[in-house]
C-alpha positions as CSV (number, residue, x, y, z in Angstrom):
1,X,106.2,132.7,89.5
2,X,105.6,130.1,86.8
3,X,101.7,128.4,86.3
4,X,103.7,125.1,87.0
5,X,105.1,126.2,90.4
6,X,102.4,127.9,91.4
7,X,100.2,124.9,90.8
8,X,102.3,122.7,92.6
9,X,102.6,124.8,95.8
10,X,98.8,125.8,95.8
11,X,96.3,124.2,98.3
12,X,92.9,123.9,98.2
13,X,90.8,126.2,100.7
14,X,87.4,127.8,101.9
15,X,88.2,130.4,103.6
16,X,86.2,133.5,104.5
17,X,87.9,136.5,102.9
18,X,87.1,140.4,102.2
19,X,89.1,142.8,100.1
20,X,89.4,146.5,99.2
21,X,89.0,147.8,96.1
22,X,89.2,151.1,94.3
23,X,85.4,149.7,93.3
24,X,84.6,149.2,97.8
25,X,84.7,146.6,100.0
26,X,83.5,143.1,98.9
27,X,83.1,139.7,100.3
28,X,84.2,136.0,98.5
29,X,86.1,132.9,99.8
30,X,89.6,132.1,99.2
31,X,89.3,128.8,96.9
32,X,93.4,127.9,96.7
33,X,96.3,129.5,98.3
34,X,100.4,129.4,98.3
35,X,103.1,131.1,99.7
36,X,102.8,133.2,96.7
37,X,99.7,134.0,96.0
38,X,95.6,133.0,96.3
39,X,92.7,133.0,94.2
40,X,89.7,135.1,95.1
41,X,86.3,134.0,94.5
42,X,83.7,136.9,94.6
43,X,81.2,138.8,92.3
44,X,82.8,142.0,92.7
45,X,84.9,143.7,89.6
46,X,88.3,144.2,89.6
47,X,90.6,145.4,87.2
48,X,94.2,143.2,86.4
49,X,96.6,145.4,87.7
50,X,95.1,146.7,90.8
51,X,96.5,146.5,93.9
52,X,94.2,145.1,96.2
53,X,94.2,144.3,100.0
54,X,92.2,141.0,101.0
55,X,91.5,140.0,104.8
56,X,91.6,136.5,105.0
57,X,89.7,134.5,107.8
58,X,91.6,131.6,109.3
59,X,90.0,128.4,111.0
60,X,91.0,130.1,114.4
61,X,88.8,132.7,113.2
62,X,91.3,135.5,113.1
63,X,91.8,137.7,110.4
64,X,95.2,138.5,108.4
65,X,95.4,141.5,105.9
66,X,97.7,140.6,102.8
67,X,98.1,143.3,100.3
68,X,98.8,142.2,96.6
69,X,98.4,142.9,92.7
70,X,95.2,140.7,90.7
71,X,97.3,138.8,87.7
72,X,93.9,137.4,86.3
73,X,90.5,138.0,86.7
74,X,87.2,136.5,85.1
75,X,83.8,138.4,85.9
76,X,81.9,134.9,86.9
77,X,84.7,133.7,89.2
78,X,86.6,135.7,90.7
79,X,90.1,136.9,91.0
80,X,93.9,135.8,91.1
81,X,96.4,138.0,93.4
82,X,99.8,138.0,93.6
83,X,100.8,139.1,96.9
84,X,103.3,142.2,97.2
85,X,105.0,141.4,100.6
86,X,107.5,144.2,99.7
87,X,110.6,142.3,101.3
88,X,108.5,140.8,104.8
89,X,108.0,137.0,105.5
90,X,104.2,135.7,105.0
91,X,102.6,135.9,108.3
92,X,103.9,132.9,110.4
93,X,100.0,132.2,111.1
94,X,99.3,132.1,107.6
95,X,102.5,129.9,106.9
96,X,101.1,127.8,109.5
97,X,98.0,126.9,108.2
98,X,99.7,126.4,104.7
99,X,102.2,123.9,106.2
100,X,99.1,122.0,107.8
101,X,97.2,121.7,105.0
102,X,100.2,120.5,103.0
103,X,100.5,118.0,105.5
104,X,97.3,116.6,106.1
105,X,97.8,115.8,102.3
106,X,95.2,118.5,100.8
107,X,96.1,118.7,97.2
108,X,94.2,120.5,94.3
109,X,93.2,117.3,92.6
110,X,91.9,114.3,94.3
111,X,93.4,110.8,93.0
112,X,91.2,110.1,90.1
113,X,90.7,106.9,91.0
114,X,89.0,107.8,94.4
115,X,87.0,110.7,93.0
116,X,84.0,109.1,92.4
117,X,83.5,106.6,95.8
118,X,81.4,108.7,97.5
119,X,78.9,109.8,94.3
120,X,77.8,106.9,93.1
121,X,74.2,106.6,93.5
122,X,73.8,109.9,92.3
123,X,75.7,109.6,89.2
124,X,73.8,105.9,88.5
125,X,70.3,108.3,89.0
126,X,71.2,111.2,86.9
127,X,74.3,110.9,84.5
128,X,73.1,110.4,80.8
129,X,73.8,107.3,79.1
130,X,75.7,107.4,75.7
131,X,73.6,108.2,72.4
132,X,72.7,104.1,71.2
133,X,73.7,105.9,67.7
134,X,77.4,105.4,68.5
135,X,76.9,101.1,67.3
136,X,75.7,101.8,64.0
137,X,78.6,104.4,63.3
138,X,80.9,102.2,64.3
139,X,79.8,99.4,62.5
140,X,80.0,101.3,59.3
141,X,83.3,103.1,59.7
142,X,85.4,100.4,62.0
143,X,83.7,97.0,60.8
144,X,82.2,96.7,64.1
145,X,80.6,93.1,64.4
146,X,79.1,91.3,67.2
147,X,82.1,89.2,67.4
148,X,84.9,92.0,68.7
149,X,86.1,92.0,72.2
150,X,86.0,95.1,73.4
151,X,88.2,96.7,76.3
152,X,86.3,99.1,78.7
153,X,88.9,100.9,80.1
154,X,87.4,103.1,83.3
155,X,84.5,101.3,82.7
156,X,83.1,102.9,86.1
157,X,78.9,102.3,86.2
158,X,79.2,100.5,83.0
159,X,77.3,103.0,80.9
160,X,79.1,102.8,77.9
161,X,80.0,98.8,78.1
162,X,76.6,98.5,78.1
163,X,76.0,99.9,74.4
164,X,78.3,96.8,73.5
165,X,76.8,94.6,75.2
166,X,73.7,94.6,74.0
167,X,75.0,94.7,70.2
168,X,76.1,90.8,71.3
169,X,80.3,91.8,72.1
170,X,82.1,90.6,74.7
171,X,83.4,93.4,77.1
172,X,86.1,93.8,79.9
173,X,85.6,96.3,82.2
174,X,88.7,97.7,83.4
175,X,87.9,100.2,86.6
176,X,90.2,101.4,89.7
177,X,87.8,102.9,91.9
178,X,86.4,99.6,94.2
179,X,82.7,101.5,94.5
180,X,82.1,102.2,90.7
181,X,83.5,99.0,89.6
182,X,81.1,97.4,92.3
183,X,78.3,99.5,90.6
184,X,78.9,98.7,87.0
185,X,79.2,94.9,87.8
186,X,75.3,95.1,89.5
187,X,74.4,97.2,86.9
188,X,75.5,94.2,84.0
189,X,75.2,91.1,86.0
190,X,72.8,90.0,83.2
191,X,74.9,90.1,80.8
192,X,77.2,86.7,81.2
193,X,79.7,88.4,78.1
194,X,81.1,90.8,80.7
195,X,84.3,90.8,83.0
196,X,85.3,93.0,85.6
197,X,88.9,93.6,86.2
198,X,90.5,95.8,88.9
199,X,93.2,97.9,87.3
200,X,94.3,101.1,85.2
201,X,93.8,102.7,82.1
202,X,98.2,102.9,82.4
203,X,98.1,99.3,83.7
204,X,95.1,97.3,81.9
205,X,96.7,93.8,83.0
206,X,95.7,92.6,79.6
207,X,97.5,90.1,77.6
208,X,99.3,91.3,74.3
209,X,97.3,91.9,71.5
210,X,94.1,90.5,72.7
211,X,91.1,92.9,72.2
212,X,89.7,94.7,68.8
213,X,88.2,97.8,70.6
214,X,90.0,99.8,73.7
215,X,86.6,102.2,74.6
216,X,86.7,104.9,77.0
217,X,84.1,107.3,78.3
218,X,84.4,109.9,80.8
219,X,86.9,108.8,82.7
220,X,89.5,109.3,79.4
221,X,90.3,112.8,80.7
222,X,92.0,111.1,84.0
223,X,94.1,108.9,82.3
224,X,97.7,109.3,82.4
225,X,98.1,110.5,78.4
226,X,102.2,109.9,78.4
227,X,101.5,106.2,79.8
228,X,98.1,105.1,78.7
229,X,99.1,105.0,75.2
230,X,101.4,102.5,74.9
231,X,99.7,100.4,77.1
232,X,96.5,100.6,74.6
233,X,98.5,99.8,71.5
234,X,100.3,96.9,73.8
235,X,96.6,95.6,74.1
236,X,95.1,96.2,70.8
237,X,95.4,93.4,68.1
238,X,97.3,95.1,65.2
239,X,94.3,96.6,63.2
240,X,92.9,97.3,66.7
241,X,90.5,100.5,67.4
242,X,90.3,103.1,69.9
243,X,87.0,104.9,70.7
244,X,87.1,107.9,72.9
245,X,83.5,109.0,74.2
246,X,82.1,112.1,76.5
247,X,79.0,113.5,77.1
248,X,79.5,117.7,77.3
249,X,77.6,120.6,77.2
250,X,78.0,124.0,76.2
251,X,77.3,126.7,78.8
252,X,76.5,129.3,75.9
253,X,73.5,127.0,74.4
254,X,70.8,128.0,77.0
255,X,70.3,130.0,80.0
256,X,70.0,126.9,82.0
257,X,73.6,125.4,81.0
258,X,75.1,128.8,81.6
259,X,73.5,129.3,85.0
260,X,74.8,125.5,85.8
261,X,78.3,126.2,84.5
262,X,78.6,129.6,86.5
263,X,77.4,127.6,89.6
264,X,79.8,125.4,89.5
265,X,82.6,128.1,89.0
266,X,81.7,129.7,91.9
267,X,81.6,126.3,94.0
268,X,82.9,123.4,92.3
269,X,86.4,122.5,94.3
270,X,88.2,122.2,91.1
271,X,85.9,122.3,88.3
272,X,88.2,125.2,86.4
273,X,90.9,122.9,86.4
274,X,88.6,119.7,85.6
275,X,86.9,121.3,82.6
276,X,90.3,123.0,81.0
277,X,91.5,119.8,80.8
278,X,88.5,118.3,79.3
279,X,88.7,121.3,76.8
280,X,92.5,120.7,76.0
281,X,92.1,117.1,75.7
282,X,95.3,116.3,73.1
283,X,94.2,113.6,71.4
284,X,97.2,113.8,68.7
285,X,99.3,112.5,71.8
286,X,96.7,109.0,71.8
287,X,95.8,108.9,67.8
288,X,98.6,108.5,64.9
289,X,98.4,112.1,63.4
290,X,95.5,112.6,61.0
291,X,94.2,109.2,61.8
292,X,91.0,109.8,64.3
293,X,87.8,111.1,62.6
294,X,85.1,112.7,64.6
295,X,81.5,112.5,65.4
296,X,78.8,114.3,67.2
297,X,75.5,113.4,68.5
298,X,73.1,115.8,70.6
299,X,70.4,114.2,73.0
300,X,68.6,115.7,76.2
301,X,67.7,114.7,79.9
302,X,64.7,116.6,81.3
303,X,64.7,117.0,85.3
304,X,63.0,118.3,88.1
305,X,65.0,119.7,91.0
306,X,65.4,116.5,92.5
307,X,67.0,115.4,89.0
308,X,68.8,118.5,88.3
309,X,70.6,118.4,92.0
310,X,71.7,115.1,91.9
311,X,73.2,115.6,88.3
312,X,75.1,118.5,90.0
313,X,76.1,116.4,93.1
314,X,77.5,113.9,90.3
315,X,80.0,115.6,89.7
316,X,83.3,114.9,91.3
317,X,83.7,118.5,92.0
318,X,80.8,119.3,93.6
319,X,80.8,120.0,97.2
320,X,79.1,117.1,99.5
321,X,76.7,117.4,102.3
322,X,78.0,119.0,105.3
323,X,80.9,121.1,103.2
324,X,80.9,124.8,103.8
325,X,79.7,125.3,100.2
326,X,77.1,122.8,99.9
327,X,74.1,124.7,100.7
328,X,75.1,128.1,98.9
329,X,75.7,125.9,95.6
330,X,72.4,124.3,95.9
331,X,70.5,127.6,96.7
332,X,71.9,129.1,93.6
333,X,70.9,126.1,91.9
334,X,67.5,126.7,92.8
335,X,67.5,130.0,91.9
336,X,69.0,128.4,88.4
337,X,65.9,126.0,88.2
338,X,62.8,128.3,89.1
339,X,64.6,130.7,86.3
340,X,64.1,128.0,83.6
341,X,61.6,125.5,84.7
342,X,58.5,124.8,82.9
343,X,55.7,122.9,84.2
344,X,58.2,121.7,87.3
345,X,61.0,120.3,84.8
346,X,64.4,122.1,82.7
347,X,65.8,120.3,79.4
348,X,69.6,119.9,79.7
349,X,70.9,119.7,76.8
350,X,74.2,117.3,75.7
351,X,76.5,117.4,72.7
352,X,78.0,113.8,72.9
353,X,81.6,113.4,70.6
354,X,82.8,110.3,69.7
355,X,86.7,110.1,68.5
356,X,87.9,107.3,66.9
357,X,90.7,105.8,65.1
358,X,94.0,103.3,64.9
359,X,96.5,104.8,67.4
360,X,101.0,104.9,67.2
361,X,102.4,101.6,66.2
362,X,104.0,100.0,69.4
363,X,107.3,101.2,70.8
364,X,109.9,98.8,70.1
């Protein structure tokens, strides 16, 4: 089966599984599932190739054995399996709870602009701001000047707006999600040069040509890419800027990103899927080619556990309180933190890039 069909069959799950190996018996959850097939997340070893059999637990609490081959496996997270029904049906209990799922309206990925509704205190406490180093670069390679309107677009909390704000611009803050939008518009009710507007990054509801600067932060990897283009160049005046910002971090830097990032592998409902598409971001399909430079800042948040478990329960794919997984994630974030902590606080460490350029000309 294709990665596009399997995808769009697949549902989200926790269930309690064990499977057989030629290494023993092991213990995981299953973290999606499809008529096809189920991914398998455990510390034990496989090898691609194996046949394997897997005892799944359902919510009734009974147990089906499935036997298949693992397609793909990665030693921090766990296994795929294709299962080798050798000409049966799936188990009609199994098909059962699929069909449920599907129609309770369970999908992989959440709608992007609901994400965040339930997360916002903690990411107003404990996300990082932008690098304040971001308005002297663009000044110097965009003409930046106190005088550009600038176009927010998934403005959320307001973080980034702000940087514009404060170097005298006029800002719109264009944001879906009712609860960040109601965030970033307390956060900036000082500043009398901002607007809110309820809309999308596809759907801005801006008038033609009518902002110098379309600015995006975190939210750019949830925009449509296909559709959010031509509604930024439909916005921009004609020698208009785009400026894409996120704040990262690279698991391999220190023992404490890399304990974080295998956390979140282990829990994190979709945070494979989330962070492959930060990674694969095509930014040739938003900027004319060869026309976006690049820039890169590094900055730091120290935390104590407090600090370092709200920047984890952020995230839009971390598990919330009273989900199956929220307790095991945050005990093995704790085991993450004493590992690392010095005098009661760890130093997370950010690479912040900053891409920016002049994008397609319109579409006639």
């Amino acid at each position: 089966m294709n990665d596009e069909k399997r995808s769009s069959e697949r549902i989200v799950t926790n269930l309690p599984a064990r499977w057989h190996g030629v290494s023993g018996v092991h213990e995981g959850r299953i973290e999606d599932i499809s008529p096809n097939g189920c991914f398998v997340n455990t510390k034990g070893a496989v090898d691609v190739g194996e046949m394997i059999t897997v005892l799944i637990q359902l919510p009734s609490d009974a147990w089906l054995s499935l036997r298949g081959r693992v397609v793909f496996f990665h030693q921090m997270i766990g296994f795929s399996m294709s299962f080798d029904l050798d000409g049966e049906k799936l188990p009609e209990q199994l098909n059962d709870f699929i069909a449920a799922q599907k129609s309770a309206t369970i999908v992989t990925m959440l709608d992007p602009t609901k994400r965040f509704s339930n997360r916002v205190e903690n990411y107003l406490k404990y996300r990082p701001r932008y690098p304040r180093e971001i308005i002297p670069l663009l000044k110097k390679d965009c003409s930046l000047t106190r005088h550009a309107l600038i176009a927010d677009i998934g403005s959320g909390t307001g973080f980034l707006a702000e940087l514009f704000l404060q170097n005298g611009n006029r800002v719109i803050g264009v944001e879906p999600n009712a609860e960040m939008r109601a965030a970033g518009e307390q956060m900036l009710a000082q500043y009398e040069d901002f607007t809110s507007v309820e809309a999308t990054a596809e759907n801005t509801t801006l008038p033609d040509s009518s902002v110098d600067f379309v600015t995006a932060g975190q939210a750019f990897h949830w925009f449509d890419r296909e559709q959010t283009r031509p509604e930024f160049a439909r916005i921009l005046k004609p020698d208009g800027w785009v400026v894409i910002v996120w704040n990262g971090y690279k698991p391999e830097r220190t023992p404490l990103l890399k304990g974080y990032h295998e956390v979140l592998l282990r829990y994190g409902t979709d945070y494979r899927d989330v962070r492959r598409e930060i990674e694969s971001t095509e930014l040739d399909k938003l900027f004319a080619v060869g026309e976006y430079k690049v820039a890169q800042f590094e900055f730091q948040q120290r935390f104590d556990f407090e600090g370092f478990k709200g920047r984890i329960l952020s995230a839009s794919y971390a598990p919330q309180p009273g989900e199956p997984n929220y307790e095991p994630m945050l005990n093995e974030l704790r085991e993450v933190f004493e590992s690392n902590q010095k005098d009661g606080t760890v130093v997370f460490d950010y690479d912040t890039e900053v891409y920016y350029g002049r994008i397609h000309s319109r579409e006639p």
